[in-house]
Every structure is written in C-alpha cells, then in structure tokens.
gemmi code that builds the backbone of each chain (N, CA, C; Angstrom):
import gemmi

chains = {
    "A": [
        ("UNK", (10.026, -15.130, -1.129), (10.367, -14.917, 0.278), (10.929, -16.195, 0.860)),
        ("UNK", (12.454, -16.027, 1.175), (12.920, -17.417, 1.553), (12.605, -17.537, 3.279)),
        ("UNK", (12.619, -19.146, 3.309), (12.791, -19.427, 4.906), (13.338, -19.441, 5.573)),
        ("UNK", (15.084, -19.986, 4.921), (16.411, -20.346, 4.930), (16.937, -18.568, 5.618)),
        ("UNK", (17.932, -19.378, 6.655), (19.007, -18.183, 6.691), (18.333, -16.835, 7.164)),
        ("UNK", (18.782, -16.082, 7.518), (18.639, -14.615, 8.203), (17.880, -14.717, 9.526)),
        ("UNK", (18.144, -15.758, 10.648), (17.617, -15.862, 11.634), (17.572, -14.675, 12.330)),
        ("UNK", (18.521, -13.645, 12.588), (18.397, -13.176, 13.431), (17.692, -12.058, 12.511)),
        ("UNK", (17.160, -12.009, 11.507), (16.629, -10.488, 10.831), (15.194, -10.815, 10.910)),
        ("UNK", (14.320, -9.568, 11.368), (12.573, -10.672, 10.624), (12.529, -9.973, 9.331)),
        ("UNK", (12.157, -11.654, 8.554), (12.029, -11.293, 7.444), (10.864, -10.980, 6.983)),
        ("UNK", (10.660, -10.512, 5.597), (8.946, -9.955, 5.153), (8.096, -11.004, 4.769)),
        ("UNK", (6.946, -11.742, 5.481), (6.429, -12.396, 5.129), (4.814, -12.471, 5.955)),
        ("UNK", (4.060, -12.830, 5.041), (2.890, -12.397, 4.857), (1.590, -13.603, 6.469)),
        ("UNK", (2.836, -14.675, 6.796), (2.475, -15.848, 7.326), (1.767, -15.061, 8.651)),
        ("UNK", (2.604, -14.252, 9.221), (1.672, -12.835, 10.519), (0.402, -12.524, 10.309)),
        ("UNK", (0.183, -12.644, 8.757), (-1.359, -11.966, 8.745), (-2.242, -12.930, 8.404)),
        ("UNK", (-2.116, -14.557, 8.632), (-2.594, -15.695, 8.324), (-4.073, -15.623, 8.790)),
        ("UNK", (-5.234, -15.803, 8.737), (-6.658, -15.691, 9.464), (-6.569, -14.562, 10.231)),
        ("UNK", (-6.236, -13.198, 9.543), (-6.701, -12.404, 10.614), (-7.216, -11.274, 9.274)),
        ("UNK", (-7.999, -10.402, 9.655), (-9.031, -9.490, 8.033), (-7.886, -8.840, 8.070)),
        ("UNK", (-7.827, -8.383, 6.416), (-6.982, -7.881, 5.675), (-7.404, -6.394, 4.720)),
        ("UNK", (-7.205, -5.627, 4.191), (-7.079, -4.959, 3.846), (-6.268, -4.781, 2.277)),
        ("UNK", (-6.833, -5.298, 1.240), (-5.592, -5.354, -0.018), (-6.191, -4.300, -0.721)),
        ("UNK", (-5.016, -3.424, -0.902), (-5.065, -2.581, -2.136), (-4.671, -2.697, -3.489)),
        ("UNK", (-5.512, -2.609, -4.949), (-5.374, -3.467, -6.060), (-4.563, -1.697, -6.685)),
        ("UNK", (-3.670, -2.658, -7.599), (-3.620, -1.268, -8.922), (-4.503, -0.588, -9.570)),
        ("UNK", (-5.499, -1.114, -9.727), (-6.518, -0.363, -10.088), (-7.272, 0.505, -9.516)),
        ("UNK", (-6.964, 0.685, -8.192), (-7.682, 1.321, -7.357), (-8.801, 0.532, -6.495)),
        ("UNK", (-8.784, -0.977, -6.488), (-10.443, -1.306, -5.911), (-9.703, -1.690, -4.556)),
        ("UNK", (-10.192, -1.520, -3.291), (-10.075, -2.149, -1.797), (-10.653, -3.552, -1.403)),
        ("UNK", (-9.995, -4.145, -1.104), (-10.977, -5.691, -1.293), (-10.301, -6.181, 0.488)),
        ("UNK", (-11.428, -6.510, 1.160), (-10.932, -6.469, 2.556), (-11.554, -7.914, 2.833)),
        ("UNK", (-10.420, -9.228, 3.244), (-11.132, -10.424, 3.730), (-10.094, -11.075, 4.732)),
        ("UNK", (-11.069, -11.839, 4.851), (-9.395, -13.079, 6.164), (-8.621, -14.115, 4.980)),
        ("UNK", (-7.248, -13.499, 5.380), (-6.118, -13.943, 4.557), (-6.223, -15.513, 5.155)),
        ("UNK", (-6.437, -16.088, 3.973), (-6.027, -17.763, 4.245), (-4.605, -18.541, 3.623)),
        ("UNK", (-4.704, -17.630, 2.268), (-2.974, -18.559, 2.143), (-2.284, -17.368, 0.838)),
        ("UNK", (-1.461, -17.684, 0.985), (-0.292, -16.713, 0.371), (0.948, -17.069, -0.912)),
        ("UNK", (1.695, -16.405, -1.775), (3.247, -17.336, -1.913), (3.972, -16.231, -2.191)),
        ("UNK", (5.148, -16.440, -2.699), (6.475, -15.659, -2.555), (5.954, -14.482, -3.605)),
        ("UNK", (5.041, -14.978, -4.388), (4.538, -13.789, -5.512), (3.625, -12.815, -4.669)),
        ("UNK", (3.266, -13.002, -3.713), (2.140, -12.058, -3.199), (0.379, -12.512, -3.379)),
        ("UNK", (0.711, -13.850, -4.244), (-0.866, -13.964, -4.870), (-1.484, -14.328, -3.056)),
        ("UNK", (-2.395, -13.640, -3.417), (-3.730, -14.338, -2.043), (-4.957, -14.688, -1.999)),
        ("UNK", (-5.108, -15.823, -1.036), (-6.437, -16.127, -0.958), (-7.081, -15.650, 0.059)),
        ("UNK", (-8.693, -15.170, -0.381), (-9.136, -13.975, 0.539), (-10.305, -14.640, 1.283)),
        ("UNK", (-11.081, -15.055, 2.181), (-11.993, -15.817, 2.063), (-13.152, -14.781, 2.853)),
        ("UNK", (-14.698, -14.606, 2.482), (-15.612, -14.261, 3.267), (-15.330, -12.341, 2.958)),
        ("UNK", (-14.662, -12.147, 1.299), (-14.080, -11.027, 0.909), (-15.407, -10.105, 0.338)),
        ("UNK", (-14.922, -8.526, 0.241), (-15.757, -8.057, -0.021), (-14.920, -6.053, -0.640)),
        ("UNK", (-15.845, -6.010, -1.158), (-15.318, -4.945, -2.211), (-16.041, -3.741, -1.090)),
        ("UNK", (-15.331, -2.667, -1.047), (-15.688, -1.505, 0.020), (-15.445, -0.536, -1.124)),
        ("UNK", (-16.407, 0.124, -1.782), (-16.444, 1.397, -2.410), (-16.575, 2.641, -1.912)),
        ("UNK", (-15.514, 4.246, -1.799), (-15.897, 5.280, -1.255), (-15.678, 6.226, -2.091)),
        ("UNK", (-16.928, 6.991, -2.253), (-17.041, 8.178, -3.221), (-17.318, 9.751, -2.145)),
        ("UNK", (-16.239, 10.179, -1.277), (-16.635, 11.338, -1.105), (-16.883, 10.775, 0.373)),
        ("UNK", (-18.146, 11.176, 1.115), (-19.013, 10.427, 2.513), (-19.476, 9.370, 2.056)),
        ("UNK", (-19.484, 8.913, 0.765), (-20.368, 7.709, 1.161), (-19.901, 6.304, 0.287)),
        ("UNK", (-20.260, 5.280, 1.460), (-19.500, 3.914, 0.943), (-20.228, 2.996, 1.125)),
        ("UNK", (-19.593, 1.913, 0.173), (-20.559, 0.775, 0.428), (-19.865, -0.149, 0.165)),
        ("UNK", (-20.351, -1.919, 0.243), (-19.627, -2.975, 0.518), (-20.442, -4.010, -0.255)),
        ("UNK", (-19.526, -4.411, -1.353), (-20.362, -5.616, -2.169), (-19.653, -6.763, -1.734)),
        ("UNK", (-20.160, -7.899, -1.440), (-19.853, -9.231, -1.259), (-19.276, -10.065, -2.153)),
        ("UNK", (-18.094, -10.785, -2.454), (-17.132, -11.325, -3.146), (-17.275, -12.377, -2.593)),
        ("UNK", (-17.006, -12.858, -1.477), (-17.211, -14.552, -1.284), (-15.575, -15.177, -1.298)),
        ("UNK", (-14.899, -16.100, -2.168), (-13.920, -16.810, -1.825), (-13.089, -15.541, -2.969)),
        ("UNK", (-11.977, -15.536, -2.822), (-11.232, -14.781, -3.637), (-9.770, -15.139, -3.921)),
        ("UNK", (-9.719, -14.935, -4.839), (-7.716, -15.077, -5.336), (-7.594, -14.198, -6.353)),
        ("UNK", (-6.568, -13.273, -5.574), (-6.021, -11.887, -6.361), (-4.499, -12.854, -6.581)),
        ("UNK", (-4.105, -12.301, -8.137), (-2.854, -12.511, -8.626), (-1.545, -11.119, -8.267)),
        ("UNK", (-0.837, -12.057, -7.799), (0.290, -11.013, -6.961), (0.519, -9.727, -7.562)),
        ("UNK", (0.619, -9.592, -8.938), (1.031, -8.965, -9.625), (0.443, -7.230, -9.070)),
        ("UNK", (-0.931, -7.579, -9.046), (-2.114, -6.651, -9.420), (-2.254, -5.696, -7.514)),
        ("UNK", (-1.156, -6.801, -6.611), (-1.130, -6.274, -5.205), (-0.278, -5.180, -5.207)),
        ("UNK", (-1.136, -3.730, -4.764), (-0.288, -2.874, -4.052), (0.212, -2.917, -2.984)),
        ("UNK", (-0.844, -2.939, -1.653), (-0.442, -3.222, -0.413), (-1.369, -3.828, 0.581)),
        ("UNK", (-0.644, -4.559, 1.660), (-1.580, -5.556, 2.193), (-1.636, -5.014, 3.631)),
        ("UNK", (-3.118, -4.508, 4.220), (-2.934, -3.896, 5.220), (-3.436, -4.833, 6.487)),
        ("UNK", (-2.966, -4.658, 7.509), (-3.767, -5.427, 8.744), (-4.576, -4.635, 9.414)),
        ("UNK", (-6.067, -5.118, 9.368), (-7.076, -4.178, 10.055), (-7.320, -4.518, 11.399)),
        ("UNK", (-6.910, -2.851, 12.253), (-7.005, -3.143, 13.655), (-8.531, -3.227, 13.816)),
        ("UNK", (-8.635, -4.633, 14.505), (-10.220, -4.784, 15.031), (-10.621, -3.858, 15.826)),
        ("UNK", (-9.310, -3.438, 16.645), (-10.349, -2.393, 18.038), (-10.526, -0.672, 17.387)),
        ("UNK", (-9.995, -0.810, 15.913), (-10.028, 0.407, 15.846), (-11.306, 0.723, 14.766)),
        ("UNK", (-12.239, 1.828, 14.643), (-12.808, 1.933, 13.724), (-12.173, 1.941, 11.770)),
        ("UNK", (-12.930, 1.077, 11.380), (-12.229, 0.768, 9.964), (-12.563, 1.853, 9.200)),
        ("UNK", (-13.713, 3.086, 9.047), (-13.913, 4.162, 8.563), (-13.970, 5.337, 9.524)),
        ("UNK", (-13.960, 6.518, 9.355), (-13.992, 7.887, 9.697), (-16.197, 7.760, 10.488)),
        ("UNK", (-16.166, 7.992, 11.336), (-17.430, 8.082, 11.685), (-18.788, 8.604, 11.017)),
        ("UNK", (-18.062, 9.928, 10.134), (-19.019, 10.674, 9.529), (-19.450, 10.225, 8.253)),
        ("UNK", (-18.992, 8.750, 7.489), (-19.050, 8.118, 6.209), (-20.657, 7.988, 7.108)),
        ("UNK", (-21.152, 7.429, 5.579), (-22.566, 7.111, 5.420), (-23.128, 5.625, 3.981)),
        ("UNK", (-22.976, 5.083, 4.923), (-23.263, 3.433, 3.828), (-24.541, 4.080, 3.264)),
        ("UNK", (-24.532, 3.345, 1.933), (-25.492, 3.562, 1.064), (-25.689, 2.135, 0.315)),
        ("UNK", (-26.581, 2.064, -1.164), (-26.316, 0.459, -1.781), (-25.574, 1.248, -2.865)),
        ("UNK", (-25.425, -0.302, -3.393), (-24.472, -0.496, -4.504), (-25.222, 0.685, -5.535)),
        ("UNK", (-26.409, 0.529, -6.053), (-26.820, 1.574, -7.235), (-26.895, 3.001, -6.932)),
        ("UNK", (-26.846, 3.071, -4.881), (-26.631, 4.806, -5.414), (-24.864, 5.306, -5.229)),
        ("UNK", (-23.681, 3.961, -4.595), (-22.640, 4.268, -4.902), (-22.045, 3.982, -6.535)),
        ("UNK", (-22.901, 3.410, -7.765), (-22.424, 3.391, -8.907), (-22.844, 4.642, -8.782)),
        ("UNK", (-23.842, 5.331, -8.586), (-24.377, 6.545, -9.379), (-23.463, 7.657, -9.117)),
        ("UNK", (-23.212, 7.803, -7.608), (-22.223, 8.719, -6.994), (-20.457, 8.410, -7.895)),
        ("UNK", (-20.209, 6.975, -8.153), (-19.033, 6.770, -8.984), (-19.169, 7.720, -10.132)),
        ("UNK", (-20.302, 7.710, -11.257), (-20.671, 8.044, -12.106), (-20.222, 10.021, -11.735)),
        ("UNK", (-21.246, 9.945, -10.977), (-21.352, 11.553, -10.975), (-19.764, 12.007, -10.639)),
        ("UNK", (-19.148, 11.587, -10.291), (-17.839, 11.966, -9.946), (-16.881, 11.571, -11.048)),
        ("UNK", (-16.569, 10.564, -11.909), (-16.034, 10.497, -13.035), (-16.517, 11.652, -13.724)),
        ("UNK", (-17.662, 11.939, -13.976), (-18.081, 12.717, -15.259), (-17.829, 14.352, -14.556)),
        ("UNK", (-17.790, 14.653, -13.677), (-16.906, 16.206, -12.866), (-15.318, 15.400, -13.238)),
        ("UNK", (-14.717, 15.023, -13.084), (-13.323, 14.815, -13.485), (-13.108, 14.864, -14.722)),
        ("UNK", (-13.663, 14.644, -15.736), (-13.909, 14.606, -17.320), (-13.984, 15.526, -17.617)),
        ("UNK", (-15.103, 16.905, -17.118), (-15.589, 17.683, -17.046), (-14.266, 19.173, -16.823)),
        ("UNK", (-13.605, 18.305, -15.393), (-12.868, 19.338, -15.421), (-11.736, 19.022, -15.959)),
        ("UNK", (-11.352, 17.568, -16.686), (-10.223, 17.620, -17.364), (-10.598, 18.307, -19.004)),
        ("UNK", (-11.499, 18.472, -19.817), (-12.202, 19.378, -20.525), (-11.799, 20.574, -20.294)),
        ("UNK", (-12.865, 21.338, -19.634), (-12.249, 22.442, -19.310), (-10.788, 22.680, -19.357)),
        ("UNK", (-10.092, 22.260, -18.452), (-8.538, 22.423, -18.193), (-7.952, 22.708, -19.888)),
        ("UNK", (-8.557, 21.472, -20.585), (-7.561, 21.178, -22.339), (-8.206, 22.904, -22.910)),
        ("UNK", (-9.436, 23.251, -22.455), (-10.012, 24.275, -23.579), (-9.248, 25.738, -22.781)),
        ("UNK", (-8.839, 25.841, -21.687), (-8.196, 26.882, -20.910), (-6.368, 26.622, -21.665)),
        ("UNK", (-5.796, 25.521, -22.030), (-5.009, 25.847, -22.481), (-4.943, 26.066, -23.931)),
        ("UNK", (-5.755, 26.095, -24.314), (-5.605, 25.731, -25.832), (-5.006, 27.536, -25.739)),
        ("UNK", (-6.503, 28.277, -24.896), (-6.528, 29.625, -24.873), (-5.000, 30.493, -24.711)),
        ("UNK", (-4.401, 29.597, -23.920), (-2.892, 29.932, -23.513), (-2.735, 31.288, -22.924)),
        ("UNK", (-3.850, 30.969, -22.145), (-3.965, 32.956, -21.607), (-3.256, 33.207, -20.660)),
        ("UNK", (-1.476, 32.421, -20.252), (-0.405, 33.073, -19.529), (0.400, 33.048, -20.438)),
    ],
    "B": [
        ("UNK", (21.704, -6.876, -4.139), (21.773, -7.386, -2.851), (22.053, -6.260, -1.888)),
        ("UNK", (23.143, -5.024, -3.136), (23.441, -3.839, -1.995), (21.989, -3.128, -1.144)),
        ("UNK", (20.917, -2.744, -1.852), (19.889, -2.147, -1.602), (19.072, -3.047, -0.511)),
        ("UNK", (18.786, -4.270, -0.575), (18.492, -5.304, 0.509), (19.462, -5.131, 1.546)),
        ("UNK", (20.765, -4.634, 1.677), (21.691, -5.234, 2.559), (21.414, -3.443, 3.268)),
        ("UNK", (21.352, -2.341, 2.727), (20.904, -0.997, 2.744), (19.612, -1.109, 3.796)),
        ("UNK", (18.475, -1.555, 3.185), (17.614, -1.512, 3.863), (17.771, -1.929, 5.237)),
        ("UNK", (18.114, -3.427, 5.460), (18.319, -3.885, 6.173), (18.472, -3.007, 7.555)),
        ("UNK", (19.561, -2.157, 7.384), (20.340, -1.595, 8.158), (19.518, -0.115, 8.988)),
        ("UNK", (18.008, -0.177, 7.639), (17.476, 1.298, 8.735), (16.073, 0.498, 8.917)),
        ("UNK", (15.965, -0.783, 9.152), (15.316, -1.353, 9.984), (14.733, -0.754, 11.528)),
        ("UNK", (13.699, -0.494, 11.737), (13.755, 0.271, 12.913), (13.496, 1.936, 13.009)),
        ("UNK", (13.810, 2.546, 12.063), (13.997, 3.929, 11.657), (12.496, 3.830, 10.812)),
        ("UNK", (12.106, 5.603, 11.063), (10.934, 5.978, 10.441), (11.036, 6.464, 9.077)),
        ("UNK", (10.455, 5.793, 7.955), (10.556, 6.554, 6.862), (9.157, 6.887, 6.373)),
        ("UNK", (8.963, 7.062, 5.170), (7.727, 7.783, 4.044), (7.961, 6.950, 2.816)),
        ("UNK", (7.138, 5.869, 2.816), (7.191, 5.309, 1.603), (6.198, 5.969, 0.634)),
        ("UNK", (6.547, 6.489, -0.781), (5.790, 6.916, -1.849), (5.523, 5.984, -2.832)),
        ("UNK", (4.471, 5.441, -2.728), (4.023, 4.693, -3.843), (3.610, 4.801, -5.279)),
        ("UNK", (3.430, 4.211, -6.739), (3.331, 4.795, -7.671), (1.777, 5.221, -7.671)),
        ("UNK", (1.098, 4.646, -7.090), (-0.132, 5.730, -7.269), (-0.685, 6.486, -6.354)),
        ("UNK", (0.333, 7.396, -5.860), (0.738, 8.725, -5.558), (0.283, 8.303, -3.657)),
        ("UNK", (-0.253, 7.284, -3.563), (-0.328, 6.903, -1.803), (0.780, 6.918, -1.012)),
        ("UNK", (1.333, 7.925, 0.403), (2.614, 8.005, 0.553), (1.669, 7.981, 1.958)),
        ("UNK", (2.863, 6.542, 2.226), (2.755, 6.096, 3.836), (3.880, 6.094, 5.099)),
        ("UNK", (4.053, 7.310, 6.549), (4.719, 6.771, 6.773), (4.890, 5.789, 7.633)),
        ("UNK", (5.832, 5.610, 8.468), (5.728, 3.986, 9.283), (7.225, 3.611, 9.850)),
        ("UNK", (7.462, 2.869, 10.569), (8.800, 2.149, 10.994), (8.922, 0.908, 10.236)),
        ("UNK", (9.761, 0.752, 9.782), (10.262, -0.243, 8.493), (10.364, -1.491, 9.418)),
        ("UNK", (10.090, -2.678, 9.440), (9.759, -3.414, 10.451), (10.872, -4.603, 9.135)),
        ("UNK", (10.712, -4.709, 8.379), (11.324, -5.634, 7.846), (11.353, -5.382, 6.150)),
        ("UNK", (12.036, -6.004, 5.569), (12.622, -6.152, 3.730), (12.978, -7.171, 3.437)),
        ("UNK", (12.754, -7.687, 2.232), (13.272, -9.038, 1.911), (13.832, -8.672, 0.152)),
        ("UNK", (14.244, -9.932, -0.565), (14.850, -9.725, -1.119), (14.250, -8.774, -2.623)),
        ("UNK", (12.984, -8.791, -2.568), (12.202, -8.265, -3.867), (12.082, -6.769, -3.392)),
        ("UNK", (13.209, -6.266, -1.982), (12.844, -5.460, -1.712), (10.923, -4.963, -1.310)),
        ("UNK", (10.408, -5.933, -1.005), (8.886, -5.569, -0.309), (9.153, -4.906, 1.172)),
        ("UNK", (8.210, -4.324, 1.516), (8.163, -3.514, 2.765), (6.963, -3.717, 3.344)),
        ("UNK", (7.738, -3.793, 4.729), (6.421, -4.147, 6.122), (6.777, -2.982, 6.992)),
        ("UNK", (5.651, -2.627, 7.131), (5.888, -1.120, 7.840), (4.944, -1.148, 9.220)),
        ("UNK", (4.987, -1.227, 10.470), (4.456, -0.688, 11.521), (4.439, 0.746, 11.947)),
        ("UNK", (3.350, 0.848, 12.636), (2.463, 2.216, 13.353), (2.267, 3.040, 11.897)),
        ("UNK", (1.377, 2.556, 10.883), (1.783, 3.009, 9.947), (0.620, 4.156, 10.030)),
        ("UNK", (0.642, 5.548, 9.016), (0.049, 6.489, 8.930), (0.308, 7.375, 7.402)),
        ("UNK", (-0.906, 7.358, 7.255), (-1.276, 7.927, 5.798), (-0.912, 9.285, 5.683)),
        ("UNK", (0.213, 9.708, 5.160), (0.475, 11.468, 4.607), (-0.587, 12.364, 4.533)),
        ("UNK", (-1.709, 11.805, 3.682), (-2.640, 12.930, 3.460), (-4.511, 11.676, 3.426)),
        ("UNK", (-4.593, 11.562, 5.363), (-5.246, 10.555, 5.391), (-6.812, 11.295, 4.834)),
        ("UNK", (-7.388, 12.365, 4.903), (-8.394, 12.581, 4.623), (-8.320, 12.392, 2.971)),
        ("UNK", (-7.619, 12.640, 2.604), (-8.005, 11.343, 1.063), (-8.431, 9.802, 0.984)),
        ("UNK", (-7.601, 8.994, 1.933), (-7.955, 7.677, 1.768), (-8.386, 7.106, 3.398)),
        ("UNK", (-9.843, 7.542, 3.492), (-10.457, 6.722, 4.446), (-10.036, 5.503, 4.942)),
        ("UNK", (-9.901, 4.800, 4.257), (-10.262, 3.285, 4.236), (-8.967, 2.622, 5.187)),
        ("UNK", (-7.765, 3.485, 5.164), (-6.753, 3.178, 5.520), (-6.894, 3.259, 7.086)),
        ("UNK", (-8.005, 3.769, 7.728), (-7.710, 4.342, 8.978), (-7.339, 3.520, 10.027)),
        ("UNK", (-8.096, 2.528, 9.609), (-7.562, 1.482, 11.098), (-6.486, 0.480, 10.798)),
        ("UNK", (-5.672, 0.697, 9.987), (-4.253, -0.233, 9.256), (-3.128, 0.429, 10.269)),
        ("UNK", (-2.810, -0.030, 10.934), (-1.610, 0.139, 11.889), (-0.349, -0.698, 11.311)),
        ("UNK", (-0.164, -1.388, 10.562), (1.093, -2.654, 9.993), (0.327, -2.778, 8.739)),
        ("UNK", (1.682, -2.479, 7.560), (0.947, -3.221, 6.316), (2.365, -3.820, 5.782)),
        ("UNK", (2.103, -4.235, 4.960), (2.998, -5.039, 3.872), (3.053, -4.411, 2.247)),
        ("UNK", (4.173, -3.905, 1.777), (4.419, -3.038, 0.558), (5.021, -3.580, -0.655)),
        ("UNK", (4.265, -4.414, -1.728), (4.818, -5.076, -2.509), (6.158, -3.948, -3.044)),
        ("UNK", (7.242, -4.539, -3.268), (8.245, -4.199, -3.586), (8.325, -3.097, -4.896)),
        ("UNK", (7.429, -4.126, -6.040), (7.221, -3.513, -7.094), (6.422, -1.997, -7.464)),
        ("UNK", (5.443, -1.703, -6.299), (4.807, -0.695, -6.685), (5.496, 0.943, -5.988)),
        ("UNK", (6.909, 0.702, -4.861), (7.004, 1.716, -4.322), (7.933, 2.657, -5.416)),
        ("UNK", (7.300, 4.099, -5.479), (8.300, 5.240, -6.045), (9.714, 5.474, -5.236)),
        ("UNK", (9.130, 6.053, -4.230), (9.905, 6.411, -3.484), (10.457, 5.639, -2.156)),
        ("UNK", (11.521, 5.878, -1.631), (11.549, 5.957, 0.208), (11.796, 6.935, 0.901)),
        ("UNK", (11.271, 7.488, 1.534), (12.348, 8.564, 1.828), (12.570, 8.685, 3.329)),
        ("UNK", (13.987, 8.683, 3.662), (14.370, 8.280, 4.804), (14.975, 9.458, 6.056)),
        ("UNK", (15.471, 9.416, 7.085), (15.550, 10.285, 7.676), (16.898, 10.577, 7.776)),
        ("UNK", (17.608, 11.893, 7.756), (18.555, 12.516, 7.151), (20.005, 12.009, 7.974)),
        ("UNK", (19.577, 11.647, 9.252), (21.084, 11.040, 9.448), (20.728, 9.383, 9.573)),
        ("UNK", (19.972, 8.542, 8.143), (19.600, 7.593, 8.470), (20.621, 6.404, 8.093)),
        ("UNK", (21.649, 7.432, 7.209), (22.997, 6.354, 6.778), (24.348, 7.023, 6.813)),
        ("UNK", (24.958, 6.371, 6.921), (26.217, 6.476, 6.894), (27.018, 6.338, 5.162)),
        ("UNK", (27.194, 7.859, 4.580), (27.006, 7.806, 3.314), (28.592, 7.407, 3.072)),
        ("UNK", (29.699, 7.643, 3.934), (30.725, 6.989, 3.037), (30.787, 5.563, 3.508)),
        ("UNK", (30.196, 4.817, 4.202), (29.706, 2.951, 4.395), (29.369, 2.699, 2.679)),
        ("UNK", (28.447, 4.290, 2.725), (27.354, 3.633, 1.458), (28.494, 3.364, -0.345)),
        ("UNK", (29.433, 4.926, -0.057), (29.635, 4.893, -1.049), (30.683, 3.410, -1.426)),
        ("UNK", (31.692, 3.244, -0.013), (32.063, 1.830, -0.445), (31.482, 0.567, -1.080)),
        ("UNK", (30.592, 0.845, -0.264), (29.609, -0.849, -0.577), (29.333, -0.417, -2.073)),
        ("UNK", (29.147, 0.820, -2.526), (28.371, 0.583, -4.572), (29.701, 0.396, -4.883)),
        ("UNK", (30.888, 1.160, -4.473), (32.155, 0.919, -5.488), (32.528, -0.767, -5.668)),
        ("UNK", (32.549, -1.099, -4.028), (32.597, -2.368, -4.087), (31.455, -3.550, -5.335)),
        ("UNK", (30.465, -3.085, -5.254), (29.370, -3.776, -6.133), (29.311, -3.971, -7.265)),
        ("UNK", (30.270, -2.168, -7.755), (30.502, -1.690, -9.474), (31.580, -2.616, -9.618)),
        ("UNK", (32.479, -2.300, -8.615), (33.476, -3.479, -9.646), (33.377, -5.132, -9.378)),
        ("UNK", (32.402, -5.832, -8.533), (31.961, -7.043, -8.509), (31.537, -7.256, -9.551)),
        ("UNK", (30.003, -6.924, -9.987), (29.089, -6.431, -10.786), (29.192, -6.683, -12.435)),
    ],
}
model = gemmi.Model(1)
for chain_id, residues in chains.items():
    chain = gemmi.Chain(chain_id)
    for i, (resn, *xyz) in enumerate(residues, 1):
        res = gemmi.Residue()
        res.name, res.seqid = resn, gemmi.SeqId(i, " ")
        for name, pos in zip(("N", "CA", "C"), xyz):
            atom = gemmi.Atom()
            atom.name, atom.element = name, gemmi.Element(name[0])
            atom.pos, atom.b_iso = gemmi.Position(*pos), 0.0
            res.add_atom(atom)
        chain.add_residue(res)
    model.add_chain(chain)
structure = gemmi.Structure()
structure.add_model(model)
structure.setup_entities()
C-alpha cells in the first residue's frame, strides 16, 4: 500500500483502524478480535489485549490470546467494531471453553455424520 | 492496473463482495488499492443469521487475495469505456 501519489483518491489502508478493536477474520475460519496496533503493506497485524470468540449455534465463548501477530497471508478480512453497537445477536449465550469444545465436537461429528450418510444415499443412486 | 483503474471508478457505488469462503458482503466500496484489497462501508452480511459475529462491523477492509467475486450494480460501468481500456491493455500488454 503506497503513500506516494493518488492524493485526491482515499487509498486502502489499514492506518484508520490504528488503536481502535478490530475484528480479523482468519482462513481457517477462527475470529480473533483485538486493538490494532501496527500493520504493513502485507496485511500482517499486530493485535494487542486479543482474544479468540468461538460460536457454535447460540452459544459462544472467548479465550484470551494476549499480544498477537497474524501473518498477512492467513487475513481474510479486517472488520471495525462499532462500540455503540452490540457485537453479538442478544439471544447468544456465553458458555466456557470445555462446553464450547464439546458443542464444536458435537457439531463436527453431525457434519461427518451427515456427510456419511449423503456418500451412502449416493452410492444407492436412487434418482 | 486496468482493474485498479476499473475499480477506482465505482468508488462510491454499492456492490456484493463474494468471498472464497462463501462469506458475501454487501457495502459501498469506500476505496482499492493496488493488490486490489477492498474497504467497504455501511457494510452488511448477505445471509447475517449465519455469521453472528459480524453484527456490529459497519467498515471492513477485504484482503484482495481472498475475494471470488464482485458483483456490481448493473448500470455501474460504462461497458464500451471498458471495452477500450482492455483493447488498449491487450495490445500494451
């Protein structure tokens, strides 16, 4: 992301969301929400006071990360969280970490379950 | 540079960015740079009762690399501008 040149265009750069909480979405699927402290043209960031927000269904929870640096690569998208607005749906329900692994669990193994099924319904080829 | 110089131009205009893992956001394109990344204001999730988490994100930032799609609004270009500028590009190019 250059500095140079395109005065009159705004250009895309991450310097707007400097100390204010963030919102990063990883490729892998994990949400990692902290105050953006520093940035570069790759996207890599430093997250500080970060924390992992897990949601399975209604219910979520929030493990503590501490100082963080995600490599640009691995960034989907970097969101700015409105303070005045609620950051979840009202009707979620925090839980801890061992009963959102368990709820992870129980929900992988119904996706398995029904990707199973699905392979043994075609094998059948009953259209 | 054509696709940067493209964007550029529906700056302002509402589109639907589709991302590769299937998250489709739309928003007013607020800005693009050259890796093609996207900053999108008043932004809003297609199918938000899937992804909670997004709810209070009003402005985000769209690494370049992960978007599928754009999809833009139907009188959002001027397609014989467009077709010059690729002929022009093909035979730069």
């Amino acid at each position: 992301m250059s500095w140079a040149g395109l005065d009159n265009f705004p250009a895309t750069s991450l310097a707007d969301n400097l100390d204010k909480k963030l919102l990063v979405i990883l490729r892998d699927g994990k949400k990692i929400i902290g105050i953006l402290r520093s940035f570069d043209q790759f996207a890599n960031v430093v997250l500080e006071g970060a924390l992992e927000r897990i949601t399975v269904g209604e219910l979520y929870c929030d493990l503590p990360l501490g100082l963080y640096i995600i490599r640009g690569e691995n960034v989907v998208l970097i969101g700015e969280l409105d303070l005045g607005r609620e950051e979840l749906p009202s009707f979620m329900v925090r839980v801890t970490p061992t009963e959102i692994k368990q709820a992870q669990k129980a929900e992988k193994d119904a996706t398995e379950l029904k990707g199973t099924m699905r392979k043994r319904m075609e094998f059948l080829d009953l259209e | 540079m054509l696709f940067f110089s493209y964007f550029k131009e529906l700056v302002g205009k509402e589109v639907i960015v589709e991302l590769k893992n299937d998250l489709a956001i739309s928003g007013i394109l607020h800005s693009v740079d050259q890796y093609l990344n996207i900053k999108l204001e008043n932004t809003r999730v297609v199918d938000d009762t899937k992804y909670p988490h997004m709810l209070s994100v009003k402005n985000c930032f769209i690494r370049g690399s992960v978007v599928r799609y754009v999809q833009l609004p139907p009188d959002g270009v001027d397609v014989d501008i467009l077709h010059d500028a690729t002929r022009r590009e093909a035979r730069g190019g």
